[in-house]
C-alpha positions as CSV (number, residue, x, y, z in Angstrom):
1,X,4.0,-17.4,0.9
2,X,6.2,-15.3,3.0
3,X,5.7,-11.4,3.9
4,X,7.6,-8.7,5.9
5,X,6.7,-5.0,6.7
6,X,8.8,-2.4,8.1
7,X,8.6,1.3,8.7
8,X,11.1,3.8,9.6
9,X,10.5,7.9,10.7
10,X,13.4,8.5,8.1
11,X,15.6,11.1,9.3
12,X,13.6,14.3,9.2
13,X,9.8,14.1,9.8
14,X,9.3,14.4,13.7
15,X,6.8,11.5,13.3
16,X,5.9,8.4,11.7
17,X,2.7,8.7,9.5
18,X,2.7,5.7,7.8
19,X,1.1,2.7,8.7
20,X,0.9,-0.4,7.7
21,X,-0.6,-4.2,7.4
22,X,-0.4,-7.9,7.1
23,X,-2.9,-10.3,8.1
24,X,-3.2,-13.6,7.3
25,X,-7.3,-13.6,6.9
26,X,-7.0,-17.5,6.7
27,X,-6.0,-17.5,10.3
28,X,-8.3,-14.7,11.9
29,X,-11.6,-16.3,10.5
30,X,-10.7,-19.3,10.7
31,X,-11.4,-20.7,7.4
32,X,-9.9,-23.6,4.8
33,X,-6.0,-23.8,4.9
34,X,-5.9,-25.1,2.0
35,X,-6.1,-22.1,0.6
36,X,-3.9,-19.0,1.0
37,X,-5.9,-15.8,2.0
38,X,-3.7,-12.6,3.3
39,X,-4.4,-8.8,3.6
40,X,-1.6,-6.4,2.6
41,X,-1.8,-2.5,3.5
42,X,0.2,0.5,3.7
43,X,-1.0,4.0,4.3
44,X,0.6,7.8,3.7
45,X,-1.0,9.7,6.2
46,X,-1.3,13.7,5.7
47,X,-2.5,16.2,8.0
48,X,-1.3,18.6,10.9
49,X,0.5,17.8,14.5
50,X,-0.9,13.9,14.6
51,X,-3.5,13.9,12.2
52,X,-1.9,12.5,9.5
53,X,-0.8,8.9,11.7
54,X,-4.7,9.1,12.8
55,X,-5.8,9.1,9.4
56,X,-3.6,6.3,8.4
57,X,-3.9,4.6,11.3
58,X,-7.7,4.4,11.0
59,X,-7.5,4.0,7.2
60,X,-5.9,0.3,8.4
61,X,-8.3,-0.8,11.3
62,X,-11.7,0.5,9.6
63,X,-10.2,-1.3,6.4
64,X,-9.5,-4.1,7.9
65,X,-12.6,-4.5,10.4
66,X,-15.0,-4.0,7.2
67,X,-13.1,-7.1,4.9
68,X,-12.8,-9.3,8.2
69,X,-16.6,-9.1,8.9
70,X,-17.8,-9.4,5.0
71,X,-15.3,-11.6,3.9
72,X,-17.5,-15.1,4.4
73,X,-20.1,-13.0,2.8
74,X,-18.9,-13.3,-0.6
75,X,-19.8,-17.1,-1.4
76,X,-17.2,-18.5,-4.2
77,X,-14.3,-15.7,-3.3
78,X,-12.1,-17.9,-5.4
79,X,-14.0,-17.3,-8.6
80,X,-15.9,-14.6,-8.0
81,X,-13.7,-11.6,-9.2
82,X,-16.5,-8.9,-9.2
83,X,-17.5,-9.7,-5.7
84,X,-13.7,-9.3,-4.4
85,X,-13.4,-5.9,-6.3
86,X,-16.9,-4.8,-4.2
87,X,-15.1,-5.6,-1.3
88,X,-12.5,-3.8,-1.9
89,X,-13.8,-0.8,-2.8
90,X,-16.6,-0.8,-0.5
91,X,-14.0,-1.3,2.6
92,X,-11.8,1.8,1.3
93,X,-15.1,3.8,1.1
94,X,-16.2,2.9,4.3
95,X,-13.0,3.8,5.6
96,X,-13.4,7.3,3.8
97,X,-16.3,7.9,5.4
98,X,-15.4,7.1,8.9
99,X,-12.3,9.3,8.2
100,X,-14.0,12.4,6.8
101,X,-16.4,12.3,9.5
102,X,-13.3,12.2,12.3
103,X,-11.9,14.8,10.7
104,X,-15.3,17.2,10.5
105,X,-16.2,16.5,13.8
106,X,-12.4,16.8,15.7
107,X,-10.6,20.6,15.0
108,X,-7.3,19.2,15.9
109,X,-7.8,16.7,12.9
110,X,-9.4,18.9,10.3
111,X,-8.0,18.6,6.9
112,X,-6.7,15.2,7.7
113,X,-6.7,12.2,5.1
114,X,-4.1,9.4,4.0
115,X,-3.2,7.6,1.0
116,X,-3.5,3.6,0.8
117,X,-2.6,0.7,-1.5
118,X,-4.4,-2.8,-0.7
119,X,-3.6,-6.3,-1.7
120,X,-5.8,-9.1,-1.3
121,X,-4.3,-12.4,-2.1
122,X,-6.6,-15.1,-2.4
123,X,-4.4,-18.4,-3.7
124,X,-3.3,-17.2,-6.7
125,X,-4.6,-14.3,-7.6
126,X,-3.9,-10.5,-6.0
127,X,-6.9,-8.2,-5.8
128,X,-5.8,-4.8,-5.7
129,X,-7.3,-1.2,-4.3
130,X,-5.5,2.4,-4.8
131,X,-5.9,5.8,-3.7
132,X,-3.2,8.2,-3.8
133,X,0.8,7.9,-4.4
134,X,1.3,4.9,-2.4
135,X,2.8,1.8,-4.9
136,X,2.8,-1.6,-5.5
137,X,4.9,-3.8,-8.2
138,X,4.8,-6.9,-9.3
139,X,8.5,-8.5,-9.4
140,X,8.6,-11.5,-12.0
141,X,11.5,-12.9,-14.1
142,X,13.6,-9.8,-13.4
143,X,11.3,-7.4,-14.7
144,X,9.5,-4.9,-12.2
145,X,5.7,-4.0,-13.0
146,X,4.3,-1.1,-11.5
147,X,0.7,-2.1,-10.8
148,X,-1.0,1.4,-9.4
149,X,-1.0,4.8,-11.1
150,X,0.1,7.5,-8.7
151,X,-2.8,10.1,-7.7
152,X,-0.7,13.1,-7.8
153,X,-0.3,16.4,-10.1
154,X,2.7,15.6,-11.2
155,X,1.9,11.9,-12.6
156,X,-1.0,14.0,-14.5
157,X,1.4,16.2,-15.9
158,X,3.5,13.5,-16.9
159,X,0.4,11.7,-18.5
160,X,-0.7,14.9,-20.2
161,X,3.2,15.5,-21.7
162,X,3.0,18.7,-20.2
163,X,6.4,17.9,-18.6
164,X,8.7,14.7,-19.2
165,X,9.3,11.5,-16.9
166,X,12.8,12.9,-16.1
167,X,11.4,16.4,-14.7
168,X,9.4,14.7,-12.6
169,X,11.4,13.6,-10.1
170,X,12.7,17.3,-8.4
171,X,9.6,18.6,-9.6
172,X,8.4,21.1,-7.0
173,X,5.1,20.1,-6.7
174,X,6.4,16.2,-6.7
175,X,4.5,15.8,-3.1
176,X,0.7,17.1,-4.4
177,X,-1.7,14.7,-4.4
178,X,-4.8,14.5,-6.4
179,X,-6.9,11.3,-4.7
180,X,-6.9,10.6,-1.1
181,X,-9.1,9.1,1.7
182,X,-10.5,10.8,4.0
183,X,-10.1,14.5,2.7
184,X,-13.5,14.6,0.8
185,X,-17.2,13.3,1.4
186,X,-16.7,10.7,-1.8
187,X,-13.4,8.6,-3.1
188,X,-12.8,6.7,-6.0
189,X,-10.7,4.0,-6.0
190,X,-8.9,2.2,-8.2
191,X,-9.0,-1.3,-8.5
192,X,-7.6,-4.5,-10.4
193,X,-6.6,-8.0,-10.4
194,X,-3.5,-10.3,-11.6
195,X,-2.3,-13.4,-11.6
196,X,0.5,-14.2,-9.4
197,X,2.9,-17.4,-10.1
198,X,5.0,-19.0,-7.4
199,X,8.7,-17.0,-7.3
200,X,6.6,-13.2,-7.7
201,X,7.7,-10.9,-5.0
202,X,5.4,-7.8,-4.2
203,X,6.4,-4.6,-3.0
204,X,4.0,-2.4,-1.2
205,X,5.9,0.9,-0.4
206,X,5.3,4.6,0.6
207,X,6.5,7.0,-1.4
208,X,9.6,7.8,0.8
209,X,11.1,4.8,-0.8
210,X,9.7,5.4,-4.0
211,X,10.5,8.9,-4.5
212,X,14.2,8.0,-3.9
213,X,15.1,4.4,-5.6
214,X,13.9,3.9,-9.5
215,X,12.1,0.9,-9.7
216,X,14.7,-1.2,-11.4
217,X,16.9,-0.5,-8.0
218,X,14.2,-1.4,-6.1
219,X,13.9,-5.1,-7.8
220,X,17.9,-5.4,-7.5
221,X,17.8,-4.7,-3.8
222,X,15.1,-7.6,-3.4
223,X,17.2,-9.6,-5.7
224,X,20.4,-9.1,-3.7
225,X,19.0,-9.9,-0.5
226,X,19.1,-13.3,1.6
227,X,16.2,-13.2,3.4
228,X,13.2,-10.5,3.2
229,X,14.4,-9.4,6.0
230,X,17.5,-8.3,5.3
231,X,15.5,-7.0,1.9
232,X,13.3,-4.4,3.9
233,X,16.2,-3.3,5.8
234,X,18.5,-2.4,2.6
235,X,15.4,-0.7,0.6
236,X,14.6,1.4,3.8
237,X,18.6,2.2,4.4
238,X,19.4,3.0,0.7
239,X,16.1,5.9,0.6
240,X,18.1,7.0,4.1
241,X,21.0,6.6,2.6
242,X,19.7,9.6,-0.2
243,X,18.4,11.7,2.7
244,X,15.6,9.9,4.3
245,X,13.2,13.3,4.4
246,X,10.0,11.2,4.7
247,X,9.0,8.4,6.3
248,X,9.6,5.1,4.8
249,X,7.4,1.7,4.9
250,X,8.0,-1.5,3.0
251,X,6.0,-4.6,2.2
252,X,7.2,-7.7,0.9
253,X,5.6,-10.3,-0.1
254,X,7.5,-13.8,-1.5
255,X,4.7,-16.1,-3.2
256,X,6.4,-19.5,-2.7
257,X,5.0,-23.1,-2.1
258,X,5.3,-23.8,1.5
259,X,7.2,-21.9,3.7
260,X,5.7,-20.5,6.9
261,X,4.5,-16.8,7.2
262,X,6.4,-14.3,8.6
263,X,5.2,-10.7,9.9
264,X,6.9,-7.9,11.1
């Protein structure tokens, strides 16, 4: 398996509040290499003067604290499916609750909260956990699968047929969110799992890239690209390319036989 992330400030916002994450889990525990074991995470941080990079920012470390001391907790985590989904969901609302609490407690960070989309990869199977309007797709046998449902008015109005996919996309109230962490006392997540075969890519991407490229241009870039990269760089340069008014974070992940890991 190899991985990337990237983030960029775009070319408006006068700060960068997404954040993001890969960790090999295998490596900071310590545990059997013969199996692969990796946390994926990028955030959408909301909020005003900083509070939107705290929120994301501590979306990530409280996130990633909780799964690092639980994970050898969970027994068979390579069979046991409902164990990895508690996991999950229990790290995003412990998160939620840290976050809340900040944000209560610190005026300058009141209203404060973040979006986030998880993977989990534990051999071959991705574990997933969604709040907000963050993505991720599956990329297999040139087909792109969008794996999360966006959190936001305007997927519900789409859902409902109250408007059409098309209208959608310079909808004015494209940038409302429905579901995010941090901004009220409980959060539901969403959660899933899916098997991944050796020669899947996955995208992990704010939605400064995805309110700009369809999906389908998306999968081309990654397609067209040598190395991930040079992959990371063309996704992020194309949104800029298109104006760039939010900030932009990739994550790409190659499952592969082999290969080392690359971050960063």
């Amino acid at each position: 398996m190899r991985f990337i992330g990237k983030s960029d400030i775009g070319l408006v916002r006068k700060a960068n509040e997404d954040n993001f994450l890969c960790l090999n889990i295998c490596e900071e525990l310590n545990l059997n290499k013969n199996i692969s074991i990796s946390l994926f995470i990028v955030a959408d941080g909301m909020g005003g003067h900083n509070a939107g990079e705290i929120a994301s920012s501590m979306a990530i470390d409280e996130i990633k604290a909780f799964i690092k001391n639980n994970f050898t907790k969970l027994g068979d985590y390579e069979t046991n499916e409902t164990e990895v989904h508690n996991l999950i969901c229990d790290a995003i609302i412990y998160a939620n609750d840290k976050i809340y609490k900040k944000a209560i407690m610190d005026s300058s960070c009141h209203g404060m909260g973040t979006t986030l989309s998880l993977v989990l990869i534990i051999d071959k199977t991705i574990y997933i956990g969604h709040v907000g309007d963050s993505r991720i797709y599956l990329i297999r046998n040139n087909q792109i699968i969008r794996l999360t449902e966006d959190h936001s008015l305007v997927a519900e109005l789409v859902k409902s047929g109250t408007i059409k996919p098309e209208e959608a996309v310079r909808h004015p109230q494209k940038n409302v969110i429905t579901r995010a962490i941090g901004t009220e006392y409980s959060v539901d997540t969403d959660s899933g799992h899916h098997n991944i075969n050796d020669g899947d890519y996955i995208v992990l991407c704010t939605d400064g890239l995805s309110n700009l490229l369809e999906d389908e241009e998306i999968m081309n870039i990654v397609f067209d690209s040598v190395l991930l990269d040079d992959a990371c760089d063309n996704l992020i340069n194309t949104a800029k390319a298109r104006g760039g008014h939010d900030n932009i974070t990739v994550v790409l992940i190659q499952i592969e036989k082999g290969g080392e890991a690359n971050d960063r």
